[in-house]
N, CA, C, O and CB atoms as a CASP TS submission, in Angstrom:
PFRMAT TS
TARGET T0000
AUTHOR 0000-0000-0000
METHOD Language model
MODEL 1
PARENT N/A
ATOM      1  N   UNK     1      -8.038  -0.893 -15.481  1.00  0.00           N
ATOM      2  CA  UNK     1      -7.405   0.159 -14.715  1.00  0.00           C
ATOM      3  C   UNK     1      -6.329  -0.434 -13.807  1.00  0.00           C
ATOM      4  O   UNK     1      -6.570  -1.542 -13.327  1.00  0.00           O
ATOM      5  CB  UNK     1      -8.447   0.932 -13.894  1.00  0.00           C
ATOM      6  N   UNK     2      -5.052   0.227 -13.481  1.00  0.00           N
ATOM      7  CA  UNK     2      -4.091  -0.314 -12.676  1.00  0.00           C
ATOM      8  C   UNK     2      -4.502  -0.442 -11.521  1.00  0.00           C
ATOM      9  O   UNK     2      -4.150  -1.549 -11.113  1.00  0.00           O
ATOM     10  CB  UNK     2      -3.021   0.288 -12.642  1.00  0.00           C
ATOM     11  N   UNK     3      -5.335   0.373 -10.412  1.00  0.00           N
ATOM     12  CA  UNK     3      -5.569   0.169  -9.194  1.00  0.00           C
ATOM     13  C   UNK     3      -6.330  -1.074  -9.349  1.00  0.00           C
ATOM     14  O   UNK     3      -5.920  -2.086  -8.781  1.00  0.00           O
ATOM     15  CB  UNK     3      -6.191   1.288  -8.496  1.00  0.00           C
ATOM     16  N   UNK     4      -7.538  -1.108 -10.155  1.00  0.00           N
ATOM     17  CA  UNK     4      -8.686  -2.463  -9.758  1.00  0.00           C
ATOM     18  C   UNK     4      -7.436  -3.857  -9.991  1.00  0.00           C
ATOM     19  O   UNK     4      -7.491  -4.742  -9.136  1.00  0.00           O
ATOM     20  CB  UNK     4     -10.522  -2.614 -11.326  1.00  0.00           C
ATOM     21  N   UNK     5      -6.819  -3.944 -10.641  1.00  0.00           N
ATOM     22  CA  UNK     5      -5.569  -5.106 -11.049  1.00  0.00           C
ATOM     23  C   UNK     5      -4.981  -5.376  -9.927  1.00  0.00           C
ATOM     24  O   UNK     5      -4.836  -6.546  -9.572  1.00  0.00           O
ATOM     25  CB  UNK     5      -4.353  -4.662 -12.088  1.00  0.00           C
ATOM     26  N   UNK     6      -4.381  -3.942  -8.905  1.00  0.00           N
ATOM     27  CA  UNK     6      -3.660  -4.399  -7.571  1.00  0.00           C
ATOM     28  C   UNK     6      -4.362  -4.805  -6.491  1.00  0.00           C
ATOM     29  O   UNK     6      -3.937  -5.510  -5.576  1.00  0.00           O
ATOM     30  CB  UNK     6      -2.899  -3.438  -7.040  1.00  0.00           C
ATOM     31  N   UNK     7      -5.440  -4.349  -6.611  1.00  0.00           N
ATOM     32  CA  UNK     7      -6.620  -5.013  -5.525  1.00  0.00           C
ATOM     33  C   UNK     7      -6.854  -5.968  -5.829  1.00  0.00           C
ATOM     34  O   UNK     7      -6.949  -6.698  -4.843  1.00  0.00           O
ATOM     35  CB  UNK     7      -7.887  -4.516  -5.310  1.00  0.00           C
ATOM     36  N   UNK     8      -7.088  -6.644  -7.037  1.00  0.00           N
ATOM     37  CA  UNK     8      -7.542  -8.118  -7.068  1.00  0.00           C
ATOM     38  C   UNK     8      -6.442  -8.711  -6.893  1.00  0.00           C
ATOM     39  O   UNK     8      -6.492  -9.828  -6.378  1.00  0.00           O
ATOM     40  CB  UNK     8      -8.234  -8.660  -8.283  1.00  0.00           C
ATOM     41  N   UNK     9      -5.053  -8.108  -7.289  1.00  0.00           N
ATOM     42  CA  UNK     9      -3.912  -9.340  -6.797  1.00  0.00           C
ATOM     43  C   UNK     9      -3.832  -9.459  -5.145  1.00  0.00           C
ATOM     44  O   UNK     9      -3.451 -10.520  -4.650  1.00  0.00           O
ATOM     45  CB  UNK     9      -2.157  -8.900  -7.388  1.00  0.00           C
ATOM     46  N   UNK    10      -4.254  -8.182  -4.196  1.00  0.00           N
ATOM     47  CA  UNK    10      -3.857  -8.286  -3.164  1.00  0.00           C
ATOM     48  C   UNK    10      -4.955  -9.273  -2.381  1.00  0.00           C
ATOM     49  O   UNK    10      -4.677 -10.036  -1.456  1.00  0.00           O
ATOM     50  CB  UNK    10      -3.584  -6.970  -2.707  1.00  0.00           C
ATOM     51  N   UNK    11      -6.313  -9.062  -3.001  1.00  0.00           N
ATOM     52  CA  UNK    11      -7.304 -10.166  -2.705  1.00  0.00           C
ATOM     53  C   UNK    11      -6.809 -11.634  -2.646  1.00  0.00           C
ATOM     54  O   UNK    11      -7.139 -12.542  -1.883  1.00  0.00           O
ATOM     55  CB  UNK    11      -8.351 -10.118  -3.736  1.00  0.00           C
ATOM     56  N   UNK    12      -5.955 -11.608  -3.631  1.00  0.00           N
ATOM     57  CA  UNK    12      -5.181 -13.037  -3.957  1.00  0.00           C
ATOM     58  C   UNK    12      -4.600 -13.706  -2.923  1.00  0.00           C
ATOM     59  O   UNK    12      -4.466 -14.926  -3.019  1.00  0.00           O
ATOM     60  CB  UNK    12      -4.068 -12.910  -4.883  1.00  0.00           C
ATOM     61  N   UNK    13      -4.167 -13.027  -1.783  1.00  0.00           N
ATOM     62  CA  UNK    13      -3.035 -12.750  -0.991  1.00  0.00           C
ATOM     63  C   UNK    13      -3.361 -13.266   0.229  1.00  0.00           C
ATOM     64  O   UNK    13      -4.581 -13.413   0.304  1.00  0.00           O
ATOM     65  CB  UNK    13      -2.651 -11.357  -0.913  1.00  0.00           C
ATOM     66  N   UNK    14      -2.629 -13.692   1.480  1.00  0.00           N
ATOM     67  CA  UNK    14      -3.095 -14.287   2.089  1.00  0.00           C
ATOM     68  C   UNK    14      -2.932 -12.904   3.611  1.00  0.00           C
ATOM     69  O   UNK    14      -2.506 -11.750   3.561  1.00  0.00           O
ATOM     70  CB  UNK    14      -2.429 -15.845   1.931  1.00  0.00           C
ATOM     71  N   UNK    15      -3.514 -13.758   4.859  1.00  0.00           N
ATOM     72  CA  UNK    15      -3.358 -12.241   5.601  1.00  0.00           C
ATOM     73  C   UNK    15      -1.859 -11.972   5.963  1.00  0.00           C
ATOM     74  O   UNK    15      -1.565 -10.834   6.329  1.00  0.00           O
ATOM     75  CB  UNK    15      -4.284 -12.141   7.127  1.00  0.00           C
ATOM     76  N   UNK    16      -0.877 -12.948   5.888  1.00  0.00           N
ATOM     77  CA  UNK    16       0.508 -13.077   6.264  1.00  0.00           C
ATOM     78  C   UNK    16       1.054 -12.516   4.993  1.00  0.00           C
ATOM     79  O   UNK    16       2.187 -12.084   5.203  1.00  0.00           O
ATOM     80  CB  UNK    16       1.027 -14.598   6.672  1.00  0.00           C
ATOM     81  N   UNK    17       0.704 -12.371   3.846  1.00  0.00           N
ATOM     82  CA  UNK    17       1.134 -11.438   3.065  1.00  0.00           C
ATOM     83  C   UNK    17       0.722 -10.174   2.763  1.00  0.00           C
ATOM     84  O   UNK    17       1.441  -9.419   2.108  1.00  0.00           O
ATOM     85  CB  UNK    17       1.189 -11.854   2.244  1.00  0.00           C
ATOM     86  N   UNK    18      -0.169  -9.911   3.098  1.00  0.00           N
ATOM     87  CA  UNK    18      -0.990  -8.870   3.076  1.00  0.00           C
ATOM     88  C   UNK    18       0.147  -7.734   3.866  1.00  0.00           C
ATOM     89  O   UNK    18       0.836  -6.791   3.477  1.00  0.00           O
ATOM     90  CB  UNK    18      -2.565  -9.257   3.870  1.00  0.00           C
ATOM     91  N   UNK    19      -0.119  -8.464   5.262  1.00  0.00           N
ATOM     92  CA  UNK    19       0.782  -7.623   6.549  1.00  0.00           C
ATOM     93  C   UNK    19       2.440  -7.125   5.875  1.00  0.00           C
ATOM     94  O   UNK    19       2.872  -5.983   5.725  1.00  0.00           O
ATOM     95  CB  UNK    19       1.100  -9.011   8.197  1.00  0.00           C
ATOM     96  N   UNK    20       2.992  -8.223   5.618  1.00  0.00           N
ATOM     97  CA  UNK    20       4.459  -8.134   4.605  1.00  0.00           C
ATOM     98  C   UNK    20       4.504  -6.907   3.913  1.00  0.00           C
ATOM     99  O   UNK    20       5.241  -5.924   3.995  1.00  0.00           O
ATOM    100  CB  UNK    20       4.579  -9.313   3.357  1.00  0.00           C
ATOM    101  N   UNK    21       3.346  -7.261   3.072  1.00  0.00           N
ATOM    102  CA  UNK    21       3.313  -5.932   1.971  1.00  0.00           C
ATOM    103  C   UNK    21       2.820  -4.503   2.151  1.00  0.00           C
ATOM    104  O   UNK    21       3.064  -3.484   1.504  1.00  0.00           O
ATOM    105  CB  UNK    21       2.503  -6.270   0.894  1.00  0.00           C
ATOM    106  N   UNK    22       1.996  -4.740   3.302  1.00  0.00           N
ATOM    107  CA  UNK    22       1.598  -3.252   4.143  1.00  0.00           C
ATOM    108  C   UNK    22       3.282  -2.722   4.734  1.00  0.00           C
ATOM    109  O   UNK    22       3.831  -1.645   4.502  1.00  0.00           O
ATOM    110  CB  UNK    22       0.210  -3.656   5.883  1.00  0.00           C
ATOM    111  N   UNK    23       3.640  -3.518   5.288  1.00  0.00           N
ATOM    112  CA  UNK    23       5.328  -3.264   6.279  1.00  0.00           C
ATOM    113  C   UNK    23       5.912  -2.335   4.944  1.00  0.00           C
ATOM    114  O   UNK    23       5.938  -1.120   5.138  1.00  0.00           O
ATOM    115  CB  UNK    23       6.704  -5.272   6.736  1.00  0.00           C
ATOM    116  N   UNK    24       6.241  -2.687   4.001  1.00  0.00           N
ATOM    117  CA  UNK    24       6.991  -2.518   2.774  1.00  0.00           C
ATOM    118  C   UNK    24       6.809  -1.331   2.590  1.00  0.00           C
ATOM    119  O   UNK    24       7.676  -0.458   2.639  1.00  0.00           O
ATOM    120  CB  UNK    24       6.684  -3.274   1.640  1.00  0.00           C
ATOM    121  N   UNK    25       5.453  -1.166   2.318  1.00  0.00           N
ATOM    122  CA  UNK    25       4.785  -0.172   2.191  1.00  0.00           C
ATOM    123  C   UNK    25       5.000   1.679   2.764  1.00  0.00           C
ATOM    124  O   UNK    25       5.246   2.830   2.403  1.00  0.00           O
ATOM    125  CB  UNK    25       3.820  -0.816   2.653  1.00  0.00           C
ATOM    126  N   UNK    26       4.677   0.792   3.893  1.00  0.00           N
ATOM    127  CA  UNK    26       5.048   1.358   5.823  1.00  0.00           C
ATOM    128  C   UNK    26       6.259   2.038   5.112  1.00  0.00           C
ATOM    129  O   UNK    26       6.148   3.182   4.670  1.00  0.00           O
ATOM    130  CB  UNK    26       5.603  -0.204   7.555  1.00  0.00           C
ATOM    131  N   UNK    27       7.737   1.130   4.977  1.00  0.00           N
ATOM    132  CA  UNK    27       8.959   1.571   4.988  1.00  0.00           C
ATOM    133  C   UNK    27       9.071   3.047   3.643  1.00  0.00           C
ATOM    134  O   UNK    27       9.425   4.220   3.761  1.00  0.00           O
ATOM    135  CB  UNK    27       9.948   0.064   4.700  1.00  0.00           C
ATOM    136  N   UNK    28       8.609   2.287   2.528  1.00  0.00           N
ATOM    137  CA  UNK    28       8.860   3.210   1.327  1.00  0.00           C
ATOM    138  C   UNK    28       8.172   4.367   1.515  1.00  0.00           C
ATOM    139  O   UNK    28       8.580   5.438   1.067  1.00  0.00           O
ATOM    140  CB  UNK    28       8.464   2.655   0.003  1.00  0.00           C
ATOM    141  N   UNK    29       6.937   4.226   2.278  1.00  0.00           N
ATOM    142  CA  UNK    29       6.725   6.011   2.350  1.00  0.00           C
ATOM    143  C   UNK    29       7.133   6.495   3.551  1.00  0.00           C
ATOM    144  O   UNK    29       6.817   7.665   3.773  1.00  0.00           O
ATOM    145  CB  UNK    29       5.155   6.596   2.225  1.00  0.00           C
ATOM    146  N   UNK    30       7.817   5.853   4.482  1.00  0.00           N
ATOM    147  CA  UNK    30       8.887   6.776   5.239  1.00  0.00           C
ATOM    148  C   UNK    30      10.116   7.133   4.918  1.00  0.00           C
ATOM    149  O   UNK    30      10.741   7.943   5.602  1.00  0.00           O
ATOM    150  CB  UNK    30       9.161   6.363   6.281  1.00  0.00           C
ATOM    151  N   UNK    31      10.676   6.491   3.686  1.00  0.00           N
ATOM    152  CA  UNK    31      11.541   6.797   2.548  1.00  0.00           C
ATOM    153  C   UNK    31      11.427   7.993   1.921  1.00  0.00           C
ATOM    154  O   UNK    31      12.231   8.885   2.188  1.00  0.00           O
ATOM    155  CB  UNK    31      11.412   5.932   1.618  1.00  0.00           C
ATOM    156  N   UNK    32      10.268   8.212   0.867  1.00  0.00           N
ATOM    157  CA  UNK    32       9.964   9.018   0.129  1.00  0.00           C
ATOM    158  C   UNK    32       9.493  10.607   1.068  1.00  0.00           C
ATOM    159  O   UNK    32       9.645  11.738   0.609  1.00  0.00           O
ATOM    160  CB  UNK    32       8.923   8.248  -0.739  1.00  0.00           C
ATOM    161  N   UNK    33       9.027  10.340   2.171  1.00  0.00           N
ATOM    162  CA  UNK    33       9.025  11.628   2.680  1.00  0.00           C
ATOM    163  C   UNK    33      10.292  11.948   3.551  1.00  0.00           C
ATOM    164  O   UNK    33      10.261  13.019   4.158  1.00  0.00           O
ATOM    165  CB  UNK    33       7.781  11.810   3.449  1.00  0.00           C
ATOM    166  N   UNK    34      11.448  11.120   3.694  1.00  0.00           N
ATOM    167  CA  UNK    34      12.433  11.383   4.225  1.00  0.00           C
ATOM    168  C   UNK    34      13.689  12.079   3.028  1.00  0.00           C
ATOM    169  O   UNK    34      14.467  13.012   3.228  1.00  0.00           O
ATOM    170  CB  UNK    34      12.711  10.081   4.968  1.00  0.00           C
ATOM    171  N   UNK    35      13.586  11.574   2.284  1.00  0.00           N
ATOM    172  CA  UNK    35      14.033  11.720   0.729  1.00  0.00           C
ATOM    173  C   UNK    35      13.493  12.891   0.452  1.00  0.00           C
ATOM    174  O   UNK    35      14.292  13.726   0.028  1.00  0.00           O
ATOM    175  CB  UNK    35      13.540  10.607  -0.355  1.00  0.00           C
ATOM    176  N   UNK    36      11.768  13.408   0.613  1.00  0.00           N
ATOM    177  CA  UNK    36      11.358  14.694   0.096  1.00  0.00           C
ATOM    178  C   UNK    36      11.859  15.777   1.128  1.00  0.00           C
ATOM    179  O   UNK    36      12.212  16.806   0.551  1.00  0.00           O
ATOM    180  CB  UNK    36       9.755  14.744  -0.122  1.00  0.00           C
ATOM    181  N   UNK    37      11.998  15.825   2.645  1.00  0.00           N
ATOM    182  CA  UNK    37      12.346  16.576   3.961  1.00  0.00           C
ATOM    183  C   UNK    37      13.321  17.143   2.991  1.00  0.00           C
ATOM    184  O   UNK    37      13.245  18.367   2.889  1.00  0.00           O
ATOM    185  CB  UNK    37      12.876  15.750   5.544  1.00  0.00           C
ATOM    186  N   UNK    38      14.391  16.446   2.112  1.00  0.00           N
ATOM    187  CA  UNK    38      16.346  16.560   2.424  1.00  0.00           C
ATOM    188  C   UNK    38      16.349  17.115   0.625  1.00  0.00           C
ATOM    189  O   UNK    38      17.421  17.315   0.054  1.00  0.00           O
ATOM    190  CB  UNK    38      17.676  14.275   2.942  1.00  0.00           C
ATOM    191  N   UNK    39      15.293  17.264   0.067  1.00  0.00           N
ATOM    192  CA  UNK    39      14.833  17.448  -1.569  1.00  0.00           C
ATOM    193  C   UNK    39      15.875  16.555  -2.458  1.00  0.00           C
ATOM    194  O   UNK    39      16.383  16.743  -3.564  1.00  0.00           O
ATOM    195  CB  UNK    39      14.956  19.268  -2.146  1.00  0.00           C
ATOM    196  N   UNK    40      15.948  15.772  -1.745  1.00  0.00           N
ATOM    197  CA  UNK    40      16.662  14.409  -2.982  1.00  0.00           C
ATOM    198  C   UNK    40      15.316  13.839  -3.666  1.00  0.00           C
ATOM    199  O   UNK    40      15.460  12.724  -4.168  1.00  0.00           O
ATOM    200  CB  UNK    40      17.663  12.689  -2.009  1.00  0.00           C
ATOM    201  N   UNK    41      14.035  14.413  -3.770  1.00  0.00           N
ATOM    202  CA  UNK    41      12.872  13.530  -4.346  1.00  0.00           C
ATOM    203  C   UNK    41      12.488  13.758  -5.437  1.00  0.00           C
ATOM    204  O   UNK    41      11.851  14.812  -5.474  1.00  0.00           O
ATOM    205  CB  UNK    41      11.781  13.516  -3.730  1.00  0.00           C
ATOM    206  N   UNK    42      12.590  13.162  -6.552  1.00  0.00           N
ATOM    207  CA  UNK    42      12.206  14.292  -7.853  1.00  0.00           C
ATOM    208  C   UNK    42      10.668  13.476  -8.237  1.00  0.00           C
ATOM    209  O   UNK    42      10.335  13.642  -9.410  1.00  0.00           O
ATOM    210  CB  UNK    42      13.690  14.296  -9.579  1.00  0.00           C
ATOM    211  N   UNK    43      10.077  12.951  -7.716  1.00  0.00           N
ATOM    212  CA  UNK    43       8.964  12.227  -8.411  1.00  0.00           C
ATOM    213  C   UNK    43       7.788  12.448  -6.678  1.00  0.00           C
ATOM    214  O   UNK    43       7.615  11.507  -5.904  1.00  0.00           O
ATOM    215  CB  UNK    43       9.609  10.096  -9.102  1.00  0.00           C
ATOM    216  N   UNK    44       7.116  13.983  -6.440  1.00  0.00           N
ATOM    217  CA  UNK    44       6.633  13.672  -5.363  1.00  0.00           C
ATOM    218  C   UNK    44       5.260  13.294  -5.619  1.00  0.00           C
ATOM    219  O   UNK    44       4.628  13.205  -4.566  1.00  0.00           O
ATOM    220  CB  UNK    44       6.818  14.633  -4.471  1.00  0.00           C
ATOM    221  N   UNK    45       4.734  13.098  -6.423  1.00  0.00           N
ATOM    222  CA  UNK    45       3.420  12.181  -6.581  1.00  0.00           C
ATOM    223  C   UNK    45       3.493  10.803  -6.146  1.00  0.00           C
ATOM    224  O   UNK    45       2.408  10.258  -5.947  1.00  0.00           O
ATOM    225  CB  UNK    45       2.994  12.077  -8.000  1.00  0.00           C
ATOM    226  N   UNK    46       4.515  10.145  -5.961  1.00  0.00           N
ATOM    227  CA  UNK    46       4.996   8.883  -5.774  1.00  0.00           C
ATOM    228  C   UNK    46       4.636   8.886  -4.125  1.00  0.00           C
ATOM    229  O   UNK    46       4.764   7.862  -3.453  1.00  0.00           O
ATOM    230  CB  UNK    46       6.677   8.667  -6.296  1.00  0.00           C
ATOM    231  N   UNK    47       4.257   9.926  -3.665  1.00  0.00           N
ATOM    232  CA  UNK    47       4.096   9.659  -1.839  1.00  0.00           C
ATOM    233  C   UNK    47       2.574   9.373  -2.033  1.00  0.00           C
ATOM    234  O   UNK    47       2.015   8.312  -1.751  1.00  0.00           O
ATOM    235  CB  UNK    47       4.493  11.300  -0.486  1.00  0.00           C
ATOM    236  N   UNK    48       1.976  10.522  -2.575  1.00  0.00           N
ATOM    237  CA  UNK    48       0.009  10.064  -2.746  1.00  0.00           C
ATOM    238  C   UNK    48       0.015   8.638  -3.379  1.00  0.00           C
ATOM    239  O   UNK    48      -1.069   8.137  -3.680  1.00  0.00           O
ATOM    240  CB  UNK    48      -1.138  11.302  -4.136  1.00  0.00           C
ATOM    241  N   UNK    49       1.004   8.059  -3.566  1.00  0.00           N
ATOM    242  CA  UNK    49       0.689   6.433  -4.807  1.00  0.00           C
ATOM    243  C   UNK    49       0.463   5.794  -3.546  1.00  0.00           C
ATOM    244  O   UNK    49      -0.606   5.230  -3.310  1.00  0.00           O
ATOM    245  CB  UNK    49       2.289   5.461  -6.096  1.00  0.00           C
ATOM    246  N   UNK    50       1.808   5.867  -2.365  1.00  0.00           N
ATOM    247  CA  UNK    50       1.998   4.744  -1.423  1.00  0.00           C
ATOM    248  C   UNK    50       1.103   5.043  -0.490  1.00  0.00           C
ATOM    249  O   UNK    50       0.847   4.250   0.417  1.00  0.00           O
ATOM    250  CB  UNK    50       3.364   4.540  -0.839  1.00  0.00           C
ATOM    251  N   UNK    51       0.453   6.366  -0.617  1.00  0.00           N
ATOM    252  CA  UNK    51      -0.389   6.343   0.785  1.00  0.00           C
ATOM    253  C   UNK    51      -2.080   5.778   0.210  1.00  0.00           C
ATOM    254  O   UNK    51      -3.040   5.279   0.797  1.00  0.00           O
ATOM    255  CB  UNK    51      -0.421   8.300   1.637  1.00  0.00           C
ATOM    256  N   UNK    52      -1.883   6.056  -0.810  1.00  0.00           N
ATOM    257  CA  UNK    52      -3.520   5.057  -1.435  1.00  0.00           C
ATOM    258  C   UNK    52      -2.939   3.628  -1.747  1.00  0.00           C
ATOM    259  O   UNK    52      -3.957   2.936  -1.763  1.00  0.00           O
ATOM    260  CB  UNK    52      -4.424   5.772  -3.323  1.00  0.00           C
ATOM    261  N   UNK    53      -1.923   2.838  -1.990  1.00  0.00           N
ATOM    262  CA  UNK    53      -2.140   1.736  -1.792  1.00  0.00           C
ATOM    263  C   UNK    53      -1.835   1.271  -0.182  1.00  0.00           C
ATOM    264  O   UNK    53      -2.230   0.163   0.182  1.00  0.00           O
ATOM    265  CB  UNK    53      -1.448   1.124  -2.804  1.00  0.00           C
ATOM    266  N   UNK    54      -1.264   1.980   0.570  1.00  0.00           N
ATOM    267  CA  UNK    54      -1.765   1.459   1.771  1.00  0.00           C
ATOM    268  C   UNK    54      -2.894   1.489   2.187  1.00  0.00           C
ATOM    269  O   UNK    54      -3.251   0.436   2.717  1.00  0.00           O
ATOM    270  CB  UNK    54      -1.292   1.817   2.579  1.00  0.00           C
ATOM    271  N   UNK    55      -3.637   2.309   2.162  1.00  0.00           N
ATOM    272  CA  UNK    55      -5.043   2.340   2.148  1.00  0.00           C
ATOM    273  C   UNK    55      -5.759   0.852   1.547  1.00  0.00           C
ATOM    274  O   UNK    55      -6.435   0.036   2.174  1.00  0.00           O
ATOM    275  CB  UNK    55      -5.431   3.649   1.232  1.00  0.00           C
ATOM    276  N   UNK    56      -5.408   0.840   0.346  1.00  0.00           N
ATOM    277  CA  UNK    56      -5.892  -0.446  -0.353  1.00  0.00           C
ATOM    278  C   UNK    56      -5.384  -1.503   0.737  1.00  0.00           C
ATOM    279  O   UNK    56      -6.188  -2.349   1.127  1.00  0.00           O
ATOM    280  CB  UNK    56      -5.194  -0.704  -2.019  1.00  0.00           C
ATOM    281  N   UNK    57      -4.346  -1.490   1.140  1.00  0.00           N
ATOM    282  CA  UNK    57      -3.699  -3.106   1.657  1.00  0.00           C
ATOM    283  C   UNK    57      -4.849  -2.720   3.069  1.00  0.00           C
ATOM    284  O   UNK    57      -5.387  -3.805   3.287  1.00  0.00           O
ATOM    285  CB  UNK    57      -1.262  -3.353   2.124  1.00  0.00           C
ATOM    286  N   UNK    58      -5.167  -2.153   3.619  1.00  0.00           N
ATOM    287  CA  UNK    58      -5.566  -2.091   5.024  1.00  0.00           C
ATOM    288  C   UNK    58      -7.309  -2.339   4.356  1.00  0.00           C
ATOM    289  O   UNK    58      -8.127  -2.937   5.055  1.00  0.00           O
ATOM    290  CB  UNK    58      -5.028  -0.340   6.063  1.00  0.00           C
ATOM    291  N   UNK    59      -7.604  -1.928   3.292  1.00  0.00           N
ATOM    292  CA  UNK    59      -9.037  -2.458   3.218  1.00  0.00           C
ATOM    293  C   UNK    59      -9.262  -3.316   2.858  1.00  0.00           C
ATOM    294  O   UNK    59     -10.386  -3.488   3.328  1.00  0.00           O
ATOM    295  CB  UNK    59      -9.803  -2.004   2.724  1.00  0.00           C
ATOM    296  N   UNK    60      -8.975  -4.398   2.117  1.00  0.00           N
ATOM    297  CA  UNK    60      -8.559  -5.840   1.953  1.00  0.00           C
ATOM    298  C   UNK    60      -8.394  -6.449   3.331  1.00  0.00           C
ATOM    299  O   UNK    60      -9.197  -7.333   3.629  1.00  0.00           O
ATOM    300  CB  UNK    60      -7.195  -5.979   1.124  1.00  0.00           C
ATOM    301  N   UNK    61      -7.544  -6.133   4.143  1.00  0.00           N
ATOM    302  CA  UNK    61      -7.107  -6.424   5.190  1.00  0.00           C
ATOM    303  C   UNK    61      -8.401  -6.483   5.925  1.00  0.00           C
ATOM    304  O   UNK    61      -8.938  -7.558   6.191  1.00  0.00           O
ATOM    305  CB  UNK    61      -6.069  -5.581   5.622  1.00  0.00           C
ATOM    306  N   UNK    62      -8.761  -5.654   6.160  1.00  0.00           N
ATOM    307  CA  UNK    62     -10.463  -5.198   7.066  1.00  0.00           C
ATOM    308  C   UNK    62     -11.320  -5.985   6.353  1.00  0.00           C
ATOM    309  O   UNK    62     -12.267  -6.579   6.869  1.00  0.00           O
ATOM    310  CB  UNK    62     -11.192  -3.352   6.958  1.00  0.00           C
ATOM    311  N   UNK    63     -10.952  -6.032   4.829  1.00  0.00           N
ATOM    312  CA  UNK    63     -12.533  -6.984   4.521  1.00  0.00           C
ATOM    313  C   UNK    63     -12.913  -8.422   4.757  1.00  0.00           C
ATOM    314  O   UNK    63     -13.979  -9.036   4.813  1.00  0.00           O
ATOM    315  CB  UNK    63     -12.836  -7.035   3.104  1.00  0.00           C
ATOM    316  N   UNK    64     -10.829  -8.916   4.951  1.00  0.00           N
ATOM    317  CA  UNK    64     -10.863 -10.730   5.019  1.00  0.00           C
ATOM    318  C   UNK    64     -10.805 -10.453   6.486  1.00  0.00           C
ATOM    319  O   UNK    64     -10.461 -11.599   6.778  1.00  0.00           O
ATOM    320  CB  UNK    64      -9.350 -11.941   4.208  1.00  0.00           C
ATOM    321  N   UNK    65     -10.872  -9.788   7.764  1.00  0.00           N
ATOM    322  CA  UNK    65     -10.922 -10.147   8.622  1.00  0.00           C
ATOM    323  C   UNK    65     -13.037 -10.040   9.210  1.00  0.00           C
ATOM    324  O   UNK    65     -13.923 -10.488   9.939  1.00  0.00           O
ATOM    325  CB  UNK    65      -9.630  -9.367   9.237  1.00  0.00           C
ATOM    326  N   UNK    66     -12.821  -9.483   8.593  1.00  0.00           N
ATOM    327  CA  UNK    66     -14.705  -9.099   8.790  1.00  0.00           C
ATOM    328  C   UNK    66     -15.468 -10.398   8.349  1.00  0.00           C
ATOM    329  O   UNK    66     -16.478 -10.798   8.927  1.00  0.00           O
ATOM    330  CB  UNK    66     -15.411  -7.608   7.543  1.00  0.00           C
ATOM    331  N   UNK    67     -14.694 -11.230   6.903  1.00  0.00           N
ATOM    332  CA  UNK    67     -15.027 -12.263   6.418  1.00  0.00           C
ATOM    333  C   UNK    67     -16.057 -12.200   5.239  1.00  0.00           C
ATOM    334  O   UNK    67     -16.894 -13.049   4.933  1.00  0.00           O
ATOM    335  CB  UNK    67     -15.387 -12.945   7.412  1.00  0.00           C
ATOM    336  N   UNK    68     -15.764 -10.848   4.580  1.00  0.00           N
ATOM    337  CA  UNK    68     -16.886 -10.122   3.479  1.00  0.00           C
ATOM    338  C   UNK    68     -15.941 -10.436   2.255  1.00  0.00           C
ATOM    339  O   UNK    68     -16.383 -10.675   1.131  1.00  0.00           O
ATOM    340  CB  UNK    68     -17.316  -8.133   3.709  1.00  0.00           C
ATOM    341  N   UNK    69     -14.115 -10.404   2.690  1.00  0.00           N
ATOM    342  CA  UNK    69     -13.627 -10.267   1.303  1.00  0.00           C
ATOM    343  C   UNK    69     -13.699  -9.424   0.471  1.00  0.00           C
ATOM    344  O   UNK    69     -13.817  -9.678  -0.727  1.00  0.00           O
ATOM    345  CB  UNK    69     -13.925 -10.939   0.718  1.00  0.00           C
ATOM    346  N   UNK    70     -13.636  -8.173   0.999  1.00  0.00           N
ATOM    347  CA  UNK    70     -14.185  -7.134   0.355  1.00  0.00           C
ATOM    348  C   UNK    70     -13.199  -6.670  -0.659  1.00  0.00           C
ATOM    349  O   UNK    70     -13.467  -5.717  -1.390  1.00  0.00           O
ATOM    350  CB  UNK    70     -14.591  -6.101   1.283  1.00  0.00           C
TER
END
C-alpha cells in the first residue's frame, strides 16, 4: 500500500528531516487551500492527501521522541 511505504520511509528519517518535511508540508497545504479559496484548484482531494500525511509526519515525530519508534 502507498501510505505503509511513506511511513516506513519517513521512519527512515531523521528528526531534522522529519521537521523539513512537515514545513513542506505546512507550506503545500496552505497552497492548495489558497489555490482552492481563488478556484484555480482542479484536484481538491489533494488537500485530504496533505493533511493525512501531515498527520503521518507528526506521528513518527511523537513516536521517535517518546522513543517507541512508532
Amino acid at each position: 500500500m502507498k501510505s505503509t511505504k511513506y511511513v516506513e520511509s519517513l521512519r527512515g528519517k531523521s528528526a531534522a528531516e522529519l521537521n523539513e518535511e512537515l514545513v513542506a508540508a505546512k507550506k503545500e497545504l496552505f497552497n492548495l487551500r489558497f489555490q482552492n479559496a481563488t478556484n484555480q484548484l482542479d484536484n481538491t482531494s489533494r488537500i485530504k492527501e496533505v493533511r493525512k500525511n501531515i498527520a503521518r509526519i507528526q506521528t513518527v515525530m511523537a513516536g521517535k521522541a517518546s522513543g517507541k519508534e512508532a
